[in-house]
Kinemage of the C-alpha trace (Angstrom):
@kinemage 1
@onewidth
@group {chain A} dominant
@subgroup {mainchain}
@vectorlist {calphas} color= white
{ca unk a 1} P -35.244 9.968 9.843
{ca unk a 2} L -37.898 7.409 10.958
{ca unk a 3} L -38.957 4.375 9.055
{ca unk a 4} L -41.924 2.063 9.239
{ca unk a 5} L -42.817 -1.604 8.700
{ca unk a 6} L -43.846 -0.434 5.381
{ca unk a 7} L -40.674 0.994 4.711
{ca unk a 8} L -39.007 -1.911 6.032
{ca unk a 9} L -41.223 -4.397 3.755
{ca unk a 10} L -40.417 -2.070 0.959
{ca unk a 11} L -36.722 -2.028 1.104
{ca unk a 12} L -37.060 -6.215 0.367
{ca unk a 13} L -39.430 -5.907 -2.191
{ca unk a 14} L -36.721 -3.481 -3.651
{ca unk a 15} L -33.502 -5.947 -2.947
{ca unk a 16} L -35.896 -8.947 -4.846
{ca unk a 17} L -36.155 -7.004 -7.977
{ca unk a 18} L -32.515 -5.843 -7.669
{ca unk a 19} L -31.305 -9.404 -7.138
{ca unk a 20} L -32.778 -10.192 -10.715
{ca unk a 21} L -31.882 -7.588 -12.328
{ca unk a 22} L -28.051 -8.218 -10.963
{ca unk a 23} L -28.249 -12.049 -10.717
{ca unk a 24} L -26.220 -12.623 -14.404
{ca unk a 25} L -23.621 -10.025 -13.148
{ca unk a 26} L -23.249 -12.037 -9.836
{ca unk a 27} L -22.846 -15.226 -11.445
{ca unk a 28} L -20.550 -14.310 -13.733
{ca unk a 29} L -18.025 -12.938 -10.965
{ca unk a 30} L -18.568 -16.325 -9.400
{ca unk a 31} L -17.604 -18.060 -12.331
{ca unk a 32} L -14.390 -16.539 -11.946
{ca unk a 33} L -14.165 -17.489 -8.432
{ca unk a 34} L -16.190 -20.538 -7.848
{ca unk a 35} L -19.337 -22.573 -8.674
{ca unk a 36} L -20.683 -19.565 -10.878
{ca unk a 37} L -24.122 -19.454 -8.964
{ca unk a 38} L -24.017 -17.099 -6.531
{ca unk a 39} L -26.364 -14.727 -8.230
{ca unk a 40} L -28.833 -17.553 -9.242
{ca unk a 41} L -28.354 -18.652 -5.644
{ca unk a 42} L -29.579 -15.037 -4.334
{ca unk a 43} L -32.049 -15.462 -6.759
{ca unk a 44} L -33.380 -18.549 -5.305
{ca unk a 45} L -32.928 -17.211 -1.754
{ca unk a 46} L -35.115 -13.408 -2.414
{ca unk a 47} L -37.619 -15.244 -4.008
{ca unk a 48} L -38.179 -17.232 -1.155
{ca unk a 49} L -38.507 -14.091 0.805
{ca unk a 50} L -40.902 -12.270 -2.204
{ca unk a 51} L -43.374 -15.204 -1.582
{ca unk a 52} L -43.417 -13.953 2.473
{ca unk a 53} L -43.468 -10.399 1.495
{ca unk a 54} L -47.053 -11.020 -0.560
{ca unk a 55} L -48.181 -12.750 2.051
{ca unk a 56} L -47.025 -13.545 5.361
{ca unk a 57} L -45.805 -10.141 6.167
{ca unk a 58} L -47.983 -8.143 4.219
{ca unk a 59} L -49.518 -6.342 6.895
{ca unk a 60} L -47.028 -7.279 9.480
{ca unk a 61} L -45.986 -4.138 11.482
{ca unk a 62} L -43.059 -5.659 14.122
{ca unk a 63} L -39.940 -4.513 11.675
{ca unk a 64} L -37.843 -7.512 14.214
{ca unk a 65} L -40.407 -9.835 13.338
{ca unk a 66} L -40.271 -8.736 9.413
{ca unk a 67} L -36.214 -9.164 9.805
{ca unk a 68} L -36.491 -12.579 11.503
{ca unk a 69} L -38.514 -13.949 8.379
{ca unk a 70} L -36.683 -12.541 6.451
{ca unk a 71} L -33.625 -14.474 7.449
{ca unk a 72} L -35.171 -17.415 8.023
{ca unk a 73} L -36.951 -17.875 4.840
{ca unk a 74} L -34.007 -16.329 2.955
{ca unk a 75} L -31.724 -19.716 5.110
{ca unk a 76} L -34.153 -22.780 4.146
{ca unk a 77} L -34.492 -21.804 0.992
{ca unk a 78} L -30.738 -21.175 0.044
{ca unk a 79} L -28.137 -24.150 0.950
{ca unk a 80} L -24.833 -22.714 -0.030
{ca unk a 81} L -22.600 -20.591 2.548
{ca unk a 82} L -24.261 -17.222 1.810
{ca unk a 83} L -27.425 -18.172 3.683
{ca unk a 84} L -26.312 -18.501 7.179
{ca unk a 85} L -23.799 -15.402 6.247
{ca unk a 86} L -26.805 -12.947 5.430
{ca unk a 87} L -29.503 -15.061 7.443
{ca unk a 88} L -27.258 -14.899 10.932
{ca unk a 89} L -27.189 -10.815 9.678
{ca unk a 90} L -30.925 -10.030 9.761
{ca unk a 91} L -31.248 -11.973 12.356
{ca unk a 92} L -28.695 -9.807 14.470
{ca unk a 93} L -30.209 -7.049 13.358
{ca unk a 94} L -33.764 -8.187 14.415
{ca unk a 95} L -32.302 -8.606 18.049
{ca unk a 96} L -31.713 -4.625 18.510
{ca unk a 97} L -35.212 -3.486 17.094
{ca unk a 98} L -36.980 -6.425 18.903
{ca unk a 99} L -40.601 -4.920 19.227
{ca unk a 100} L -40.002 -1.757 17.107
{ca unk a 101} L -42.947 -0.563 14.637
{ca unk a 102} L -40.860 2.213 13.827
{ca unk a 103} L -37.023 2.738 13.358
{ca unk a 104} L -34.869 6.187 14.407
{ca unk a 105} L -32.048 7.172 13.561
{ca unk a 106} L -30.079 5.878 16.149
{ca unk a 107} L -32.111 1.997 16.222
{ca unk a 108} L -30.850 1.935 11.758
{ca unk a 109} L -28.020 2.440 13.194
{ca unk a 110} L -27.786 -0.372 15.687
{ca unk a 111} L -29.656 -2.694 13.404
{ca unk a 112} L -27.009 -2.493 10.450
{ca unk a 113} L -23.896 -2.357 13.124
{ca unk a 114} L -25.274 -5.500 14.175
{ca unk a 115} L -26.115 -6.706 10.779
{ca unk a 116} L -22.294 -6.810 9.995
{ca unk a 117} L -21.479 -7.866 13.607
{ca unk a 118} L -23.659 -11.215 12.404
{ca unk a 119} L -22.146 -11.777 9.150
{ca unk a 120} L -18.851 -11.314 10.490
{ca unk a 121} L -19.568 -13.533 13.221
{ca unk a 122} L -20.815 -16.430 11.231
{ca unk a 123} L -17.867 -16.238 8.522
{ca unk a 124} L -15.242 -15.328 10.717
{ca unk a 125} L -13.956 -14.064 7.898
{ca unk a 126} L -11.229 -10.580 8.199
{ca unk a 127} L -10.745 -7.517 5.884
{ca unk a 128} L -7.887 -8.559 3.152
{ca unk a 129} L -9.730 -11.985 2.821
{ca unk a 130} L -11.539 -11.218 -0.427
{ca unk a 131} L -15.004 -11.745 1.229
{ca unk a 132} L -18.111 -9.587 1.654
{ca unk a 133} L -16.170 -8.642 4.665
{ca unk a 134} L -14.030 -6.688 2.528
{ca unk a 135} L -17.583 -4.264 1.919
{ca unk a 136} L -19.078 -4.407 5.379
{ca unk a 137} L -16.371 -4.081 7.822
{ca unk a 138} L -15.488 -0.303 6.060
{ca unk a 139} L -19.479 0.410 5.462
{ca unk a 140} L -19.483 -0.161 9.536
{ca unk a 141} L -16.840 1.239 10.729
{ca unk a 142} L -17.828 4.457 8.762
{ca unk a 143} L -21.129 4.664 9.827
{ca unk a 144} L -20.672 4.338 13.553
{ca unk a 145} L -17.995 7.419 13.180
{ca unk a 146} L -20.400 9.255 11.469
{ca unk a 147} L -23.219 8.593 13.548
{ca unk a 148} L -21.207 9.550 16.562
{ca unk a 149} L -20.124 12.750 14.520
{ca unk a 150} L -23.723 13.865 13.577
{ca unk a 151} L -26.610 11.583 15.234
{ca unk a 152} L -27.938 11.889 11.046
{ca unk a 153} L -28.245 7.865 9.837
{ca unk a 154} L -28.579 8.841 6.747
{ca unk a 155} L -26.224 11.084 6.026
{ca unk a 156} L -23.828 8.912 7.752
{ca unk a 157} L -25.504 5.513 6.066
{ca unk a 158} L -24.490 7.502 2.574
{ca unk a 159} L -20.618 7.975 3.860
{ca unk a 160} L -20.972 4.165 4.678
{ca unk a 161} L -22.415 3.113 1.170
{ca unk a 162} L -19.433 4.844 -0.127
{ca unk a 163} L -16.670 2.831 1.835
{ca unk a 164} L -18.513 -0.752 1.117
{ca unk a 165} L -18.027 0.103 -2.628
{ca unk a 166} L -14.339 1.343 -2.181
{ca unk a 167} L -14.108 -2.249 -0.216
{ca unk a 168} L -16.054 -4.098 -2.448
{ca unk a 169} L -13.438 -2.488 -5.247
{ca unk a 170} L -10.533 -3.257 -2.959
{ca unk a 171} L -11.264 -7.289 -3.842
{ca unk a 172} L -9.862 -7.206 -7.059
{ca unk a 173} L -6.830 -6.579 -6.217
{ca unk a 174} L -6.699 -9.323 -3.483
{ca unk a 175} L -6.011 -13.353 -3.322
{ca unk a 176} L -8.778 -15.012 -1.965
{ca unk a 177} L -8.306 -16.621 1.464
{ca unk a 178} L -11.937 -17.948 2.051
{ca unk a 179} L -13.472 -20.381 0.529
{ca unk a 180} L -12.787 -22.363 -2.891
{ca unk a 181} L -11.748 -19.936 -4.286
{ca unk a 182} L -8.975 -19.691 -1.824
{ca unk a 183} L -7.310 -22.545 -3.946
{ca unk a 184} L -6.638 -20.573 -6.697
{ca unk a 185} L -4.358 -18.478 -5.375
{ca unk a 186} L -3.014 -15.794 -7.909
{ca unk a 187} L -6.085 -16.628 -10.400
{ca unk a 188} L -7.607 -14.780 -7.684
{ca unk a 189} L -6.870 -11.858 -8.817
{ca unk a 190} L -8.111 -9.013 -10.595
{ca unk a 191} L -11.910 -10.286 -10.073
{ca unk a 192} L -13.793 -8.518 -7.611
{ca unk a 193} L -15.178 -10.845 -4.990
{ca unk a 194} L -19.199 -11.669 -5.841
{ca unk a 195} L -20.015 -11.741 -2.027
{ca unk a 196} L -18.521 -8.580 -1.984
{ca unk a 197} L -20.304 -7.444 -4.592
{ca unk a 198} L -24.138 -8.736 -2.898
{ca unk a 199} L -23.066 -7.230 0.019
{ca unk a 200} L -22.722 -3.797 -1.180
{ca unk a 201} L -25.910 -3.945 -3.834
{ca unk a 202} L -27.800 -4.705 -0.332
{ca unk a 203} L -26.419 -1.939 1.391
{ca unk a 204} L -26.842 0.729 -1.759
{ca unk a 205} L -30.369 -0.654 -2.224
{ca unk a 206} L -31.489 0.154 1.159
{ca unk a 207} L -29.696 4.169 0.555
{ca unk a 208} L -32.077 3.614 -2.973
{ca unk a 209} L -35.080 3.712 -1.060
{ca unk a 210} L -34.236 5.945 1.595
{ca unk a 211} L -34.022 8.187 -0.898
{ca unk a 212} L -36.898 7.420 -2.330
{ca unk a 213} L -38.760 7.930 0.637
{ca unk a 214} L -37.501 11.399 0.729
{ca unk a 215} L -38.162 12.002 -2.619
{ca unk a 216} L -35.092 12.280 -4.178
């Protein structure tokens, strides 16, 4: 399937009203884990980007250029360690559509391969380390077998959606080895990991309106 700028544009404006609706939830895993504000944080950080949505990018059609405001905007405005995580994602991903008004199959598929490939980067964080690493390394690996099965992104995005949540799942039952949180060793436990958790509402919200671009 082929997606525009519009598209693109749409699938923020989608992740900013998701982030408030899920912002309480993501705090409250946090306060479990750490400072308690990583869905006020996310807050802070999509509203940033809602601001350049209405009107910076409004009738911006470059999807790289859309990405690299994205990040950017989404990096000054939030100081804690999620924004250079998700920041130095988009802005991976905006490297392999550089130029692109629309998006194939096979360029959603680069752009959200490299989208982990960034996180993971910046983090340098591993599966088993009760991080949003723990969502996004599965969600990858899965869609680039699938895609190389098929050539279908979405059907193969939908098999990835499904192994970020089993990841995202997998955190309760880990000890944190990132982080803060990383000094509470077994209180760890039992809490799934709010990163994680971000990590796979961003990847389910963009499946959301893929679908709703299709109609279903």
């Amino acid at each position: 399937m082929n997606i525009d700028s519009r598209n693109l544009i749409n699938y923020f404006q989608q992740v900013v009203e998701m982030i408030e609706k899920e912002k309480d939830h993501l705090s409250e895993l946090d306060r479990k884990l750490g400072d308690g504000d990583h869905g006020v944080t996310m807050s802070i950080g999509f509203q940033a980007v809602k601001d350049k949505l209405d009107h910076e990018l409004l009738d911006e059609e470059d999807c790289s250029k859309i990405c690299i405001v994205v990040a950017r905007t989404f990096l000054s405005a939030v100081g804690s360690s999620v924004g250079p995580l998700y920041a130095t994602g988009f802005l991976k991903g905006a490297k392999v559509i550089k130029n692109k008004r629309t998006l194939d199959d096979e360029s959603l598929t680069k752009f959200w391969l490299a989208f982990v490939d960034g996180v993971k980067e910046r983090g340098m964080a591993k599966v088993g380390d009760k991080t949003m690493v723990d969502t996004l390394e599965p969600a990858a690996n899965i869609l680039k077998e699938e895609f190389e099965k098929t050539g279908n992104f979405i059907e193969a995005f939908q098999y990835a959606v499904d192994a970020g949540r089993m990841g995202m799942e997998s955190t309760q039952e880990l000890l944190s080895r990132k982080g803060r949180s990383s000094r509470l060793g077994q209180r760890s436990l039992g809490v799934i990991d709010p990163g994680a958790a971000s990590a796979y509402l961003l990847l389910n919200t963009f499946l959301t309106s893929l679908n709703s671009k299709r109609g279903i």
